[in-house]
BAVONU-967247 format. One record per atom (N, C-alpha, C, O): residue in three letters; residue number from 1; x, y, z; atom name. Coordinates in nm, 2 decimals, padded with zeros to 4 digits, m for minus. Atoms other than C-alpha are relative to their C-alpha. Layout:
N
ALA_NUM_X_Y_Z_CA
...
//
This chain:
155
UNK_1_m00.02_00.07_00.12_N
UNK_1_m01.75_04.06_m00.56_CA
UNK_1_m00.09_m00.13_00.00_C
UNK_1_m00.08_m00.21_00.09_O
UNK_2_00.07_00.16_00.02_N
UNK_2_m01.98_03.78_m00.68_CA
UNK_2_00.09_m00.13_m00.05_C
UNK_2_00.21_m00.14_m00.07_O
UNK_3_m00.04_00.11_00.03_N
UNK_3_m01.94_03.45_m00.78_CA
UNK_3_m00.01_m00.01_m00.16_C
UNK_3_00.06_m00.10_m00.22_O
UNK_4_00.00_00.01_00.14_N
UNK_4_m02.02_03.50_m01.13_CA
UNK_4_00.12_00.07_m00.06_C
UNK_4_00.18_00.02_m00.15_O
UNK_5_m00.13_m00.09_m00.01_N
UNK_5_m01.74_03.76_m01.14_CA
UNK_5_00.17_m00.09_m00.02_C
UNK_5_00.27_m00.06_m00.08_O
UNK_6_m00.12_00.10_00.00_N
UNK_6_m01.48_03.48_m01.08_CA
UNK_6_00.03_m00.14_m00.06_C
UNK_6_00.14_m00.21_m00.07_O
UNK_7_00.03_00.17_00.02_N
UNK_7_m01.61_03.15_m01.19_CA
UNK_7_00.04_m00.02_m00.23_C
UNK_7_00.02_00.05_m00.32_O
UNK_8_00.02_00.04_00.12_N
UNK_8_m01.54_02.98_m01.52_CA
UNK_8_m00.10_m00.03_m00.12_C
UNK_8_m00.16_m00.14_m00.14_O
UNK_9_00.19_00.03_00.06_N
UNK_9_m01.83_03.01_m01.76_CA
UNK_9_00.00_m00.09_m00.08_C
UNK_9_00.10_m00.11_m00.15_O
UNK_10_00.01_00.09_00.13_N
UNK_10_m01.95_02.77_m01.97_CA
UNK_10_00.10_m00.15_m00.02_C
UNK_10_00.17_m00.17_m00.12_O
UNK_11_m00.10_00.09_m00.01_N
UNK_11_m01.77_02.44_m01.85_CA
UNK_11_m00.07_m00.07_m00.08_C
UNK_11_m00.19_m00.06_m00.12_O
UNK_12_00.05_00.13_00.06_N
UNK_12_m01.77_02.09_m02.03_CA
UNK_12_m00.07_m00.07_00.13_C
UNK_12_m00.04_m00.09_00.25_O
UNK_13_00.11_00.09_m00.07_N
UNK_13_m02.07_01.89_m01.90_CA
UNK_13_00.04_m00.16_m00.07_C
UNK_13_00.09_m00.20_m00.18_O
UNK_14_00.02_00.11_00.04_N
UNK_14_m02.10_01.55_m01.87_CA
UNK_14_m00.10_m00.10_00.03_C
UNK_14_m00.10_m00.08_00.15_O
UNK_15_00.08_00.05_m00.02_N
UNK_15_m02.39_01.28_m01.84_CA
UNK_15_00.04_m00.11_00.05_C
UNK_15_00.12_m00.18_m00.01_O
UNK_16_m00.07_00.15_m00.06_N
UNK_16_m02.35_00.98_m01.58_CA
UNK_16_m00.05_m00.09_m00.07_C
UNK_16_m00.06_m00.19_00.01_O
UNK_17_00.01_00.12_00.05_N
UNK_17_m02.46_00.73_m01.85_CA
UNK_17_00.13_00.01_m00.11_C
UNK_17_00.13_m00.05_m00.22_O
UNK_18_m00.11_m00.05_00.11_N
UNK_18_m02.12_00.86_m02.03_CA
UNK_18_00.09_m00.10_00.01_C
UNK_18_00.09_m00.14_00.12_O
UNK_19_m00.12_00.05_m00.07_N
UNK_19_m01.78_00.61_m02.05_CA
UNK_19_00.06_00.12_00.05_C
UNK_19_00.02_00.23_00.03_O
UNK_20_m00.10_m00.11_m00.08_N
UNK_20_m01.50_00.78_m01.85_CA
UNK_20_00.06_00.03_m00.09_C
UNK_20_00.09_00.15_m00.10_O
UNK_21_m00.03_m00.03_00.06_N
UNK_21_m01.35_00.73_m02.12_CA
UNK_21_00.00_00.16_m00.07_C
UNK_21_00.09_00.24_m00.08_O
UNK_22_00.03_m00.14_00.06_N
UNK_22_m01.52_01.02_m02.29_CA
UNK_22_m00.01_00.15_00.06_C
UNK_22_m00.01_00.26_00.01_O
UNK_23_00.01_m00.12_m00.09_N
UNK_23_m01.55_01.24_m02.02_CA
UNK_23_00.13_00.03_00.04_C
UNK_23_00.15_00.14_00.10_O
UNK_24_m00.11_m00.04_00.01_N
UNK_24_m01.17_01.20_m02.02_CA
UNK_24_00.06_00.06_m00.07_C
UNK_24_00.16_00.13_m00.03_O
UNK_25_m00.02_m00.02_00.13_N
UNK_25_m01.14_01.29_m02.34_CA
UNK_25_m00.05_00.19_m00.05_C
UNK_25_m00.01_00.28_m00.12_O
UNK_26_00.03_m00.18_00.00_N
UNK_26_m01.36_01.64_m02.26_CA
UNK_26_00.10_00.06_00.09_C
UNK_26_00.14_00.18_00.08_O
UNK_27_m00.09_m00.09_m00.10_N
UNK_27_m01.14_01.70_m01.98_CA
UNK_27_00.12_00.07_m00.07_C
UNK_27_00.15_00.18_m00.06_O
UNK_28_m00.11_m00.05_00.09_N
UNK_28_m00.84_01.70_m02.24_CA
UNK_28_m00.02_00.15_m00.08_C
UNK_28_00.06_00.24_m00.08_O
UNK_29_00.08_m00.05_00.12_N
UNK_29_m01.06_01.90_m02.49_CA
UNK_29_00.04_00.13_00.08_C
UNK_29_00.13_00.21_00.05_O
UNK_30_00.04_m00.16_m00.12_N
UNK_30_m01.13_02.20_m02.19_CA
UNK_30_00.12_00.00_00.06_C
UNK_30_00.12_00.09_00.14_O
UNK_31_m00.14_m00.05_m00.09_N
UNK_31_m00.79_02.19_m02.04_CA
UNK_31_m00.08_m00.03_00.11_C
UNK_31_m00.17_00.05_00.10_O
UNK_32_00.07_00.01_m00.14_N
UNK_32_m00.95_02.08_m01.69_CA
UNK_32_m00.01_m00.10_00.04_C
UNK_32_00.00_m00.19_m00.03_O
UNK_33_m00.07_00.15_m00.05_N
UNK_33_m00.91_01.81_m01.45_CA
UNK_33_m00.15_m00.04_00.12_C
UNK_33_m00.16_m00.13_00.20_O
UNK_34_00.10_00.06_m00.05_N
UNK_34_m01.29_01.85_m01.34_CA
UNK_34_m00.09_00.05_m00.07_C
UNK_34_m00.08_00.16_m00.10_O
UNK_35_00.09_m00.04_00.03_N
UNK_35_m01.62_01.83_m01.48_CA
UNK_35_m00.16_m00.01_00.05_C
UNK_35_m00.19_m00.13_00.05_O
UNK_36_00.13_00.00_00.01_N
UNK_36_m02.00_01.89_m01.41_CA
UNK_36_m00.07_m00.12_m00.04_C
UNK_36_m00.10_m00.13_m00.16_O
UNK_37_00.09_00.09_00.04_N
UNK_37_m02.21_01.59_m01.41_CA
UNK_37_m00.14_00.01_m00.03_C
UNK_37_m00.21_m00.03_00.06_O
UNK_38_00.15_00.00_m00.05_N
UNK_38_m02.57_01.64_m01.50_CA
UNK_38_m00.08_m00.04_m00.07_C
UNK_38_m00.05_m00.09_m00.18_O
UNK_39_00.14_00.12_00.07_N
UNK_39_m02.92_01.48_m01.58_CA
UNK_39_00.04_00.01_m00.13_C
UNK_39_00.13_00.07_m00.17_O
UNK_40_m00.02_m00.01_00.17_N
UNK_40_m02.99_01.39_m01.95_CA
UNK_40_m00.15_00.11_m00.04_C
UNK_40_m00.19_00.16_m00.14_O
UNK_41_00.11_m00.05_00.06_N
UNK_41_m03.32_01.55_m01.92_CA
UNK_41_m00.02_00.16_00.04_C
UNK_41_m00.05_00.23_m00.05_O
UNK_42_00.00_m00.07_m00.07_N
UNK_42_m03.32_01.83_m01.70_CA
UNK_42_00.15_00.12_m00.02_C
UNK_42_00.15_00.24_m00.01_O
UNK_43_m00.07_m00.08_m00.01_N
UNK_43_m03.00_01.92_m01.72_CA
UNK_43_00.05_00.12_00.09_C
UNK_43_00.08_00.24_00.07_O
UNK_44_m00.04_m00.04_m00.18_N
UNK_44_m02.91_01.99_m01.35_CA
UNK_44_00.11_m00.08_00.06_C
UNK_44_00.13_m00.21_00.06_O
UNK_45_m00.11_00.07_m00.06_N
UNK_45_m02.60_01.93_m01.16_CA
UNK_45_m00.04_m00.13_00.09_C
UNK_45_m00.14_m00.12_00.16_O
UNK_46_00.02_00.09_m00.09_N
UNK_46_m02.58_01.59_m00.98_CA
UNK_46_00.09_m00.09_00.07_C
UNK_46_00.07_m00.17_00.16_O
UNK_47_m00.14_00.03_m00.06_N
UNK_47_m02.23_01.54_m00.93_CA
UNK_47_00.12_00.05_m00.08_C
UNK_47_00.08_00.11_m00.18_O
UNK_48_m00.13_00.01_m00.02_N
UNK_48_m01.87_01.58_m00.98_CA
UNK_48_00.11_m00.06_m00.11_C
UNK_48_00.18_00.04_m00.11_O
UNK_49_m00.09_00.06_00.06_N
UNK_49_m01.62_01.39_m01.21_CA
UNK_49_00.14_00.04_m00.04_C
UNK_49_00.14_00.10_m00.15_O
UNK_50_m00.10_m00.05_m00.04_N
UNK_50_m01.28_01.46_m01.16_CA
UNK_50_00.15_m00.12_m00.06_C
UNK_50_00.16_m00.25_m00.05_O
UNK_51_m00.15_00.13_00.11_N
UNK_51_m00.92_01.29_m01.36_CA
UNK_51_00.04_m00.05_00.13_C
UNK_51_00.12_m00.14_00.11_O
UNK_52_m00.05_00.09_m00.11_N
UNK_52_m00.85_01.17_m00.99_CA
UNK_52_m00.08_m00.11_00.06_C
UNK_52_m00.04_m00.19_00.14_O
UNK_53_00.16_00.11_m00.03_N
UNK_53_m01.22_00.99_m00.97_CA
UNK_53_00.06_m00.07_m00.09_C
UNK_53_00.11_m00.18_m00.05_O
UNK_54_m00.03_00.09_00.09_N
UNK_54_m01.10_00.85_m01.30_CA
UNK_54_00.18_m00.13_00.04_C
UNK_54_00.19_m00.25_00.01_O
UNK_55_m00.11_00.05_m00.04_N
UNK_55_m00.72_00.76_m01.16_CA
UNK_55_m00.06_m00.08_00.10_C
UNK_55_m00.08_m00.20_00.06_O
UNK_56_m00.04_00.09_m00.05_N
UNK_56_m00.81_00.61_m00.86_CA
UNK_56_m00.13_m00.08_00.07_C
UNK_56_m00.13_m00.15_00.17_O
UNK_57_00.11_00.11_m00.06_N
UNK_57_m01.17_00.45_m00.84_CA
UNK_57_m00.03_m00.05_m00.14_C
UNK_57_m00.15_m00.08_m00.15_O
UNK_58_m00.04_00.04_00.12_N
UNK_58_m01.09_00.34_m01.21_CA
UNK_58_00.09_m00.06_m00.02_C
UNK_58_00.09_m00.18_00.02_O
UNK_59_m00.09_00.02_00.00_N
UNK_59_m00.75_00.34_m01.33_CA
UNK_59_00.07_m00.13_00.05_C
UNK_59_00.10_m00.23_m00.01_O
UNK_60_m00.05_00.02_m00.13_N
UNK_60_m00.60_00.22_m01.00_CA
UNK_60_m00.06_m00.15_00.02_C
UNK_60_00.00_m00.25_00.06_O
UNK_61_00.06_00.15_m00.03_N
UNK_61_m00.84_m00.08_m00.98_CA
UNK_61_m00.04_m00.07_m00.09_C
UNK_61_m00.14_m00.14_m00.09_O
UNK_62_00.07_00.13_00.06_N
UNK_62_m00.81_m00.24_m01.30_CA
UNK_62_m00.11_00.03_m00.08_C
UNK_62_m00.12_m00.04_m00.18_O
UNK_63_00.10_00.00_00.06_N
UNK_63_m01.14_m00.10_m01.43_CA
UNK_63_00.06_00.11_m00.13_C
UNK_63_00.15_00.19_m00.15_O
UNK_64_m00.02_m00.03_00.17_N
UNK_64_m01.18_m00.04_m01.82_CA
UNK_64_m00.04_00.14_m00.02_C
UNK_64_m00.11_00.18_00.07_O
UNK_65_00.07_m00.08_00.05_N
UNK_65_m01.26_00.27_m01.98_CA
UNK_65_m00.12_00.05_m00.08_C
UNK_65_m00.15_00.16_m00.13_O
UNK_66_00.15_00.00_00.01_N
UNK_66_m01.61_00.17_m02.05_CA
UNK_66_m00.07_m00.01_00.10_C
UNK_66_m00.19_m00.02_00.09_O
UNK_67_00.11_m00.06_m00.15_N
UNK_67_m01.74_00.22_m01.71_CA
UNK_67_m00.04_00.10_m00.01_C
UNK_67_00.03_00.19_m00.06_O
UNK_68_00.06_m00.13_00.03_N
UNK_68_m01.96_00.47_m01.70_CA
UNK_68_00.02_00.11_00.12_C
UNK_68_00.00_00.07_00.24_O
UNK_69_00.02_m00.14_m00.09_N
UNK_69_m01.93_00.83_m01.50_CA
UNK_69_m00.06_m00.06_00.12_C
UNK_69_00.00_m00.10_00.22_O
UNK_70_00.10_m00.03_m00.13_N
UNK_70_m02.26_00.77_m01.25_CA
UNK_70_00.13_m00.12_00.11_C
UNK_70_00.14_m00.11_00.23_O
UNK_71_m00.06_00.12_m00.10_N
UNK_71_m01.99_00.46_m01.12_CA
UNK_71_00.10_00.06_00.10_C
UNK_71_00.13_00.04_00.21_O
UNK_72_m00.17_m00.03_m00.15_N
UNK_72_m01.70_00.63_m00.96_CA
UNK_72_m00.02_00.20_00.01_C
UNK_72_00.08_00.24_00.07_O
UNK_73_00.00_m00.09_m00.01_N
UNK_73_m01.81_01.03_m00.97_CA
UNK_73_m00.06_00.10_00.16_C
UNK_73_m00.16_00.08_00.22_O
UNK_74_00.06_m00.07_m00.11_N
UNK_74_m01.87_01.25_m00.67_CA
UNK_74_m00.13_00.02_00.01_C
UNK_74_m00.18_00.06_m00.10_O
UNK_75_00.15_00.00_00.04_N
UNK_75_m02.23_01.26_m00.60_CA
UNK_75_m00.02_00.03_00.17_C
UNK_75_00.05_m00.03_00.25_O
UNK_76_00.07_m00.08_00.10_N
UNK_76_m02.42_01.46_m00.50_CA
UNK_76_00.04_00.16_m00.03_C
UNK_76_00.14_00.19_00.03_O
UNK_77_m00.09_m00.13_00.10_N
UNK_77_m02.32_01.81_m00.67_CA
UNK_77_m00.01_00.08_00.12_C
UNK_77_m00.11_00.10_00.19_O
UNK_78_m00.02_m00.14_m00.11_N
UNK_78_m02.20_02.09_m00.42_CA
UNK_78_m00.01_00.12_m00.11_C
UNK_78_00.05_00.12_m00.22_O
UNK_79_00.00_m00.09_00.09_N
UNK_79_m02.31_02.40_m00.57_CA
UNK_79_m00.03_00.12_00.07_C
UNK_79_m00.08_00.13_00.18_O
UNK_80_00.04_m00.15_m00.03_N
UNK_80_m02.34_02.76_m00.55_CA
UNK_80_m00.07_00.06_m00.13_C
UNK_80_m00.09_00.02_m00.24_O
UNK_81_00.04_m00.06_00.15_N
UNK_81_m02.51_03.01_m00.73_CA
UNK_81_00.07_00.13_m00.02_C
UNK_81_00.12_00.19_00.08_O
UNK_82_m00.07_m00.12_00.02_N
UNK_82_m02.37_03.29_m00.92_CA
UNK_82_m00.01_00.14_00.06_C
UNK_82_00.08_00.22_00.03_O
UNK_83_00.03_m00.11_m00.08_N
UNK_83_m02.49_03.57_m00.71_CA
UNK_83_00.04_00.03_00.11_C
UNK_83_00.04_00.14_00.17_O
UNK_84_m00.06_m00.03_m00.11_N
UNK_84_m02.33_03.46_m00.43_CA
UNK_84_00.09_00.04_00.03_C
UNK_84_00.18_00.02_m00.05_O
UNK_85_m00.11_m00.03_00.00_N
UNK_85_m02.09_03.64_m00.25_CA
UNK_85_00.10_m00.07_00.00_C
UNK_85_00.10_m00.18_00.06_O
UNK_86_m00.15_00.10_m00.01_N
UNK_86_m01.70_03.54_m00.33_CA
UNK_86_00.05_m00.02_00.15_C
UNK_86_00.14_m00.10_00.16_O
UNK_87_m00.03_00.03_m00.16_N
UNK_87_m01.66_03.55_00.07_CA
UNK_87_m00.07_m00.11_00.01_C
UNK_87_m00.02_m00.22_00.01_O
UNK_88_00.12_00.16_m00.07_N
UNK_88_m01.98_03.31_00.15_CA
UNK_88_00.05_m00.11_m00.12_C
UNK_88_m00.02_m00.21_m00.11_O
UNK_89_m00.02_00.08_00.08_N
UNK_89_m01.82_03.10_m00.17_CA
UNK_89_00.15_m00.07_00.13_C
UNK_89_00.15_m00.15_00.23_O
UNK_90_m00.11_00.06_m00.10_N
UNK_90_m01.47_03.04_00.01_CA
UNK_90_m00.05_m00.04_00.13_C
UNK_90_m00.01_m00.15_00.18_O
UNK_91_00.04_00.11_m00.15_N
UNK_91_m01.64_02.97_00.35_CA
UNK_91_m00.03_m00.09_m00.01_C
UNK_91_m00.02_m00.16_00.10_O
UNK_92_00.10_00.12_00.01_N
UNK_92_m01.85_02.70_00.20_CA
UNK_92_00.11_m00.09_m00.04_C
UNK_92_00.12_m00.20_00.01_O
UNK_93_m00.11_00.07_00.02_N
UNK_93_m01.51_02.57_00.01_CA
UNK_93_00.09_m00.07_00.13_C
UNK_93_00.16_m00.17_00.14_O
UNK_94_m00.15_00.05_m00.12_N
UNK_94_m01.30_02.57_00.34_CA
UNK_94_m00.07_m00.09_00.11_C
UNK_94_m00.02_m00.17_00.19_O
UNK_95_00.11_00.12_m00.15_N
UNK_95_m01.63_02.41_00.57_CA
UNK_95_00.04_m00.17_m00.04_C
UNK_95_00.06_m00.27_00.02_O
UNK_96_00.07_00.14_00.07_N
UNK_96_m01.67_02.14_00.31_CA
UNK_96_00.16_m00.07_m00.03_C
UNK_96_00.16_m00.19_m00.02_O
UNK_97_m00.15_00.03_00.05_N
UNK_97_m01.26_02.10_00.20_CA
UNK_97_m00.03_m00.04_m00.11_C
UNK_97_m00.02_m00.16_m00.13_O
UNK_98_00.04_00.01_00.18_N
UNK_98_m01.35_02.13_m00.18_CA
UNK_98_00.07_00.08_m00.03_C
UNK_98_00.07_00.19_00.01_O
UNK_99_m00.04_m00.11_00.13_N
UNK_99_m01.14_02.27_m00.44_CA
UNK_99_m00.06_00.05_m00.08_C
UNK_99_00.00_00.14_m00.14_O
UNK_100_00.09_m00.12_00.07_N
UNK_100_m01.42_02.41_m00.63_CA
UNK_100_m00.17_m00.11_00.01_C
UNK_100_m00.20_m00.21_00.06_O
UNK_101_00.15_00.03_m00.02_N
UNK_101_m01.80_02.37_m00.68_CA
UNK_101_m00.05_00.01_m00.15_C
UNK_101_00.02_00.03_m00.25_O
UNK_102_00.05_m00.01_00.12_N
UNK_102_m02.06_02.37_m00.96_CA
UNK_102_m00.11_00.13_00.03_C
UNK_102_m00.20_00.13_00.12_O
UNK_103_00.07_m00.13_m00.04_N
UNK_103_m02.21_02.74_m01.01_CA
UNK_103_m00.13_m00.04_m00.10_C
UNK_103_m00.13_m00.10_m00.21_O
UNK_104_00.16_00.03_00.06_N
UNK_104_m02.63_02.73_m01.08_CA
UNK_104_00.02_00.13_m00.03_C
UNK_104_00.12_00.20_m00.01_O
UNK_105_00.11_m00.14_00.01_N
UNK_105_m02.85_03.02_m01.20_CA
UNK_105_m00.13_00.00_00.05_C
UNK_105_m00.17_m00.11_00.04_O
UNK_106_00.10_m00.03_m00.10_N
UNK_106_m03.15_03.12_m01.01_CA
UNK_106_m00.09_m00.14_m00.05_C
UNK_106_m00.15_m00.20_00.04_O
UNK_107_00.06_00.14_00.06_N
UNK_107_m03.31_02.79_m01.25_CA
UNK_107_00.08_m00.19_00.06_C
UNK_107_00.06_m00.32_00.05_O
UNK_108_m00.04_00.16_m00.04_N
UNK_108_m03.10_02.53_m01.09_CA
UNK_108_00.10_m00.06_m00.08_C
UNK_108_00.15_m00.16_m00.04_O
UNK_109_m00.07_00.03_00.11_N
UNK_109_m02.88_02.51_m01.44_CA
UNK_109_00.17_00.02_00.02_C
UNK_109_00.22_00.13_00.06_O
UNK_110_m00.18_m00.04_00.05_N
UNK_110_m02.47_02.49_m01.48_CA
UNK_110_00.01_00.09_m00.05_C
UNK_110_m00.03_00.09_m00.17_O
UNK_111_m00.06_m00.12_00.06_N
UNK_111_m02.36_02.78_m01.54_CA
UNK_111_00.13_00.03_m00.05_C
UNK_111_00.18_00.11_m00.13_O
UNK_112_m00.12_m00.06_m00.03_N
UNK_112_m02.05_02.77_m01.46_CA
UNK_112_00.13_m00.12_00.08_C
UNK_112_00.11_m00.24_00.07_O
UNK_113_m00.08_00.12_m00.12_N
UNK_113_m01.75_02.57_m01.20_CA
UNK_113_00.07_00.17_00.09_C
UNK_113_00.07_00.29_00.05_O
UNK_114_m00.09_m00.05_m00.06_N
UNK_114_m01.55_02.75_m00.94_CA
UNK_114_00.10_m00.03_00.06_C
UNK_114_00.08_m00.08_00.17_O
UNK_115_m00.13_00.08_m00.07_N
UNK_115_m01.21_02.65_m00.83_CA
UNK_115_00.09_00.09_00.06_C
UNK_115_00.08_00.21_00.03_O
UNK_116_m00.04_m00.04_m00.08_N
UNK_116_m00.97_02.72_m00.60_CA
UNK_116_00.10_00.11_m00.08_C
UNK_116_00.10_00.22_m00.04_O
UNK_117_m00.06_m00.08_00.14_N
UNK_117_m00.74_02.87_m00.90_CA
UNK_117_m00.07_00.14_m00.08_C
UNK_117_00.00_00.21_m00.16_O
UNK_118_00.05_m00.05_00.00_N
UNK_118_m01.00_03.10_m00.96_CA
UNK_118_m00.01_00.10_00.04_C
UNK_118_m00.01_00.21_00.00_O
UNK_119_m00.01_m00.12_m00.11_N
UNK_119_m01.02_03.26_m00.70_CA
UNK_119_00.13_00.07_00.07_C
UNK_119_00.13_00.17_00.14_O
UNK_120_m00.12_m00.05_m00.04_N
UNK_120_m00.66_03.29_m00.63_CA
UNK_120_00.08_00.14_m00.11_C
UNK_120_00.18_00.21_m00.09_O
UNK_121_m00.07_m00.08_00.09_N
UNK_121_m00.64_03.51_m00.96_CA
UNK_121_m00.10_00.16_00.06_C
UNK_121_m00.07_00.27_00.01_O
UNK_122_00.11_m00.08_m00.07_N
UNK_122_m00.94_03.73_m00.76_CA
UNK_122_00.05_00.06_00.14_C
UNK_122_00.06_00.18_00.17_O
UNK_123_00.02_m00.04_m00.16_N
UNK_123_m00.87_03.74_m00.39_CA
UNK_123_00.19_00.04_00.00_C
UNK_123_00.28_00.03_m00.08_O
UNK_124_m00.16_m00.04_00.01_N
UNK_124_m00.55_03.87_m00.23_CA
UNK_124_00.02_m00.15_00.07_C
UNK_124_m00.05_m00.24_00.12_O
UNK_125_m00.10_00.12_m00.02_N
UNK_125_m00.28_03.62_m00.16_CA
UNK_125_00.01_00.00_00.13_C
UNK_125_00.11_m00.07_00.17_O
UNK_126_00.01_00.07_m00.16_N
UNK_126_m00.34_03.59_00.21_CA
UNK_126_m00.12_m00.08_00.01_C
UNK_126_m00.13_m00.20_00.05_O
UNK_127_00.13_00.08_00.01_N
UNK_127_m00.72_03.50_00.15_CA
UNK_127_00.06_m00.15_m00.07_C
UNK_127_00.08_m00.26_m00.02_O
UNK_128_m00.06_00.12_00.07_N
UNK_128_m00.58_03.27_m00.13_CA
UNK_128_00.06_m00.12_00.09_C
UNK_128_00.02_m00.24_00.11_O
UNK_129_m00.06_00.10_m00.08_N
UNK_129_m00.34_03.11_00.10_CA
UNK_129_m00.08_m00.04_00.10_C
UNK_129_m00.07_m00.16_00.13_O
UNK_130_00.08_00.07_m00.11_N
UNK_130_m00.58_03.05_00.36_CA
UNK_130_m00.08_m00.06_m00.05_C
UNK_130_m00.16_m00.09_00.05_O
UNK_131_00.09_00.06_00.08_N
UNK_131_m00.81_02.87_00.12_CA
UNK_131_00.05_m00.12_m00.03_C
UNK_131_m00.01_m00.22_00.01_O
UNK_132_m00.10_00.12_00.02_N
UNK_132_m00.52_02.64_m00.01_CA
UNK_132_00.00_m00.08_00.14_C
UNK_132_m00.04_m00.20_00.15_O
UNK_133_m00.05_00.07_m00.11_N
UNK_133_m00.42_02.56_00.33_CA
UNK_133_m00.12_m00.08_00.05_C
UNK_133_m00.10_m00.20_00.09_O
UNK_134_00.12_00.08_m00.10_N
UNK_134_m00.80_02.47_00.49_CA
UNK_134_m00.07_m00.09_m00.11_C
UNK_134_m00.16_m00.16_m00.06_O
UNK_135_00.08_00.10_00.05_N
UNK_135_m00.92_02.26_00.20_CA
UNK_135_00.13_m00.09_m00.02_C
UNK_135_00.09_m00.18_m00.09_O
UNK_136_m00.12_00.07_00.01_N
UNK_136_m00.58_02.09_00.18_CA
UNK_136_00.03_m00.09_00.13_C
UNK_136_00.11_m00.18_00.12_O
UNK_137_m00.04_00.06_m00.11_N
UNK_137_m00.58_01.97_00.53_CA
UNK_137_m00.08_m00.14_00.01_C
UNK_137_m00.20_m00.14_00.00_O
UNK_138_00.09_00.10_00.01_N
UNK_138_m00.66_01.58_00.56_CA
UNK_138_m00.08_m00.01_00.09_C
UNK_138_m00.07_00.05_00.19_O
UNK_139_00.10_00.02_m00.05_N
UNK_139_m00.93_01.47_00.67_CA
UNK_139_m00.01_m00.11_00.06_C
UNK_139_00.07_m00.20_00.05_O
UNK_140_m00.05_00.14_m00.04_N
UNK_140_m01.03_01.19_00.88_CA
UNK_140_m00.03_m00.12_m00.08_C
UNK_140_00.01_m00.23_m00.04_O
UNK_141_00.03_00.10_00.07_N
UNK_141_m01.15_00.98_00.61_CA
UNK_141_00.09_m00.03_m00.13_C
UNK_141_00.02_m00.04_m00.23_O
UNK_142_m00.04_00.01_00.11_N
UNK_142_m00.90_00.92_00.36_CA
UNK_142_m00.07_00.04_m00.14_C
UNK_142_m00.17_m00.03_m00.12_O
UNK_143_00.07_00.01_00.12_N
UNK_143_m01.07_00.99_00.00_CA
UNK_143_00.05_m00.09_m00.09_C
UNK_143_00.00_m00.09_m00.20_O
UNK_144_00.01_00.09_00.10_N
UNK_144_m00.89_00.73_m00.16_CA
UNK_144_m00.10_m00.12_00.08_C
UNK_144_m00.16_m00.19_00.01_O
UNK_145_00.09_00.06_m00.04_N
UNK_145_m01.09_00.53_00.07_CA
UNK_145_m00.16_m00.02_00.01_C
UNK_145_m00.24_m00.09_00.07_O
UNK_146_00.14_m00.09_00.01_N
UNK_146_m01.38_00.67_00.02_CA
UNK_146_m00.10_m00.07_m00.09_C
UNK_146_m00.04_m00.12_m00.19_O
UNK_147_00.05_00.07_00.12_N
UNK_147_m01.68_00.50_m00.18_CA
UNK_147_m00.04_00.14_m00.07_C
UNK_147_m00.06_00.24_00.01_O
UNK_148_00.10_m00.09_00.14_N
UNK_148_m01.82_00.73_m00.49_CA
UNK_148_m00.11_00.10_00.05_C
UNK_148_m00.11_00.22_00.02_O
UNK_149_00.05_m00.08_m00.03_N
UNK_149_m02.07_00.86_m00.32_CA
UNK_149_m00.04_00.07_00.14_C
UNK_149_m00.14_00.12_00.18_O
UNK_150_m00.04_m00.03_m00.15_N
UNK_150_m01.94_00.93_00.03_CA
UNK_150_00.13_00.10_m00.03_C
UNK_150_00.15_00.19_00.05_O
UNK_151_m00.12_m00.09_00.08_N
UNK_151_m01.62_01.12_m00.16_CA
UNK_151_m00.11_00.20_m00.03_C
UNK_151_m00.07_00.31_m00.04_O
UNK_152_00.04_m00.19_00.06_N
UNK_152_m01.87_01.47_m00.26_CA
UNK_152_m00.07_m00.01_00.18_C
UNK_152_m00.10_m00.10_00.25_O
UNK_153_00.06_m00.07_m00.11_N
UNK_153_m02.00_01.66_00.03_CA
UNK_153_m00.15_00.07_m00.11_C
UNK_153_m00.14_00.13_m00.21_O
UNK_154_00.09_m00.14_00.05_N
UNK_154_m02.34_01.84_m00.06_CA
UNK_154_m00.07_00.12_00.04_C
UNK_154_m00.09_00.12_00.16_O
UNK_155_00.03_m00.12_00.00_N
UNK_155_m02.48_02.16_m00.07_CA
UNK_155_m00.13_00.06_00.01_C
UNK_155_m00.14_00.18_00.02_O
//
C-alpha cells in the first residue's frame, strides 16, 4: 500500500506571511487541527502549522492574532512523497515522533498530509497501536519548550 492510498488529498494550505488568525479560521473551515505551510511563489512545503503552535507559542503567551504563521510554525516541513511505501511512512513517523507529515509529488508540490488517524483507518490495529504508542512517547525536550523552529524534525 502506498502513501497516496491513505493520505488526505487536497489539504488547506497556508502562507507564512498569513495572521494565525486566518490560518485558524482554515483549520475550522477543513475540520483539521494541522495545516501545510508553503512558499507564496513556488508553492513548496516549508513547514507545519498546527492549533497547538497556535495555543501554545501564541495563545498561551499573550500574543495577538495578528502574528503571522512564519512566527510560531514548525519549520522545516517533514515530508514524504506519495509513492512511498505505507510501511517506510510509519517508520519515518515513529523515528521522528510525528503525528503526520506533508505528502509531495515527484515536483516537490503538496499534495496531500498524512496523519496518524489515517493510517489507523488503513493498517491493522496492532500496527496502529504501535504507531500511537512510539510517537506518543516524550521526548527529552519538552515541545512546549521548544523554539518554532527546533519543534519540526526534517526530512
Amino acid at each position: 500500500m502506498k502513501v497516496r492510498d491513505v493520505m488526505t488529498k487536497f489539504p488547506a494550505v497556508c502562507t507564512p506571511d498569513m495572521p494565525i488568525e486566518s490560518a485558524a479560521r482554515l483549520m475550522v473551515n477543513a475540520d483539521c487541527g494541522a495545516i501545510p505551510v508553503v512558499g507564496e511563489v513556488a508553492e513548496l512545503p516549508i513547514g507545519m502549522i498546527t492549533d497547538r503552535d497556535i495555543v501554545v507559542r501564541a495563545v498561551a503567551l499573550g500574543r495577538g492574532p495578528e502574528i503571522l504563521v512564519r512566527e510560531i510554525m514548525s519549520s522545516p516541513a517533514v515530508t514524504v512523497t506519495d509513492d512511498m511505501g505505507l510501511r517506510d511512512c510509519i517508520d519515518l513517523l515513529e523515528s521522528r515522533q510525528i503525528r503526520r507529515a506533508i505528502v509531495v509529488d515527484a515536483t516537490g508540490r503538496c499534495v496531500g498530509i498524512i496523519a496518524t488517524a489515517d493510517i489507523a483507518q488503513h493498517a491493522s490495529r496492532r500496527k496502529s497501536g504501535e504507531l500511537l504508542e512510539k510517537v506518543s512517547r516524550p521526548s527529552i525536550t519538552s515541545t512546549t519548550s521548544r523554539s518554532p523552529g527546533a519543534a519540526a524534525r526534517s526530512h
